[in-house]
N, C-alpha and C positions, 0 to 999 in steps of 0.2 A: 587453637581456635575453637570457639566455642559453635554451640549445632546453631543458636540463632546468626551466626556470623558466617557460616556457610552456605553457598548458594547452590541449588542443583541446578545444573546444566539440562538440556533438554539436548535430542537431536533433530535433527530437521523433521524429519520423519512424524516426532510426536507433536513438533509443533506445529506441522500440518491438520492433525487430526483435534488437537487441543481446539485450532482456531473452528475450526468444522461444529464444534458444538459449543462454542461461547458466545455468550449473547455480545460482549462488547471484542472490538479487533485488540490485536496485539502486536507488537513489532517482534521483529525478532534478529538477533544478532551474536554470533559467537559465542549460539549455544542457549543463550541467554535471553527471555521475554520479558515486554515491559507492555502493560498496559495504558494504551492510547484516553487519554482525554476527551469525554464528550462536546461536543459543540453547539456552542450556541445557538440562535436564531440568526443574528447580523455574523455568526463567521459563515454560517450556511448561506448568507444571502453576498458575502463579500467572494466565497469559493463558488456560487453560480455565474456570478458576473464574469469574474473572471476567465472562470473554464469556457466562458462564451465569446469574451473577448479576447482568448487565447486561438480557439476555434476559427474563428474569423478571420483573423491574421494570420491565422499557417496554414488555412484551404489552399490547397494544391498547392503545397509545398512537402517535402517527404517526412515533414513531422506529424504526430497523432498527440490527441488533446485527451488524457485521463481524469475522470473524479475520484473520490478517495472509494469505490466500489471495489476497486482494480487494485488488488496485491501487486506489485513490484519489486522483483532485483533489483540491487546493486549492484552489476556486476564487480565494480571496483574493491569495494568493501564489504562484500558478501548481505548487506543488511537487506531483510522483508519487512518491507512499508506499506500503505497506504497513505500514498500522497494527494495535497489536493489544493488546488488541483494539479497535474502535472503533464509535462508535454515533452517527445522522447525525438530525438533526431534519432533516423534509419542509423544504425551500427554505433550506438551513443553510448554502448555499456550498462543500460538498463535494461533487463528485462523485463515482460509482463507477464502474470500469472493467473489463473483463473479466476472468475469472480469468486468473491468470499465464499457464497455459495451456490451449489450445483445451480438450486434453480434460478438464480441471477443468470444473466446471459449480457455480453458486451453487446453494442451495437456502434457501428460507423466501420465494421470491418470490410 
């Protein structure tokens, strides 16, 4: 196998600190990082709507309404994402993770 046909692996660990100082996110998955796609104007304006109209519809229900700010487990399949928008039922197999960065803060906790 040649070096450009080898991939390095990362461990969780450095892909935490990788994403910490990149300006664009990254997914990460079995070791393995892939650099997310920036977005539009209308997919920004198709993921506000929604996360809104996601919100709306699971107030006071035991689910919570994420934008893609919000890193995420899988717990199923080990994958770190930033979905978006996304919404988790209590004990659903995804976890949530800190915002991208320190000084990002969640809110609706």
């Amino acid at each position: 196998m040649s070096a450009a046909q080898k991939r390095r692996t990362v461990t969780l660990e450095e892909y935490f600190a990788i994403e910490e100082r990149a300006e664009r996110k990254s997914e990460y998955h079995n070791g393995e990082m892939f650099l997310m796609a920036g977005a539009s104007r209308e997919h920004n304006i198709l993921s506000r709507n929604l996360s809104g109209l996601l919100f709306a519809r699971l107030q006071g229900s035991d689910c919570q309404t994420f934008i893609s700010d919000l890193r995420v487990r899988v717990q199923r399949t080990g994958l770190y994402t930033y979905p978006r928008p996304a919404h988790r039922l209590r004990h659903s197999g995804v976890r949530t993770g800190e915002p991208r960065h320190a000084h990002q803060s969640q809110s609706g906790d």
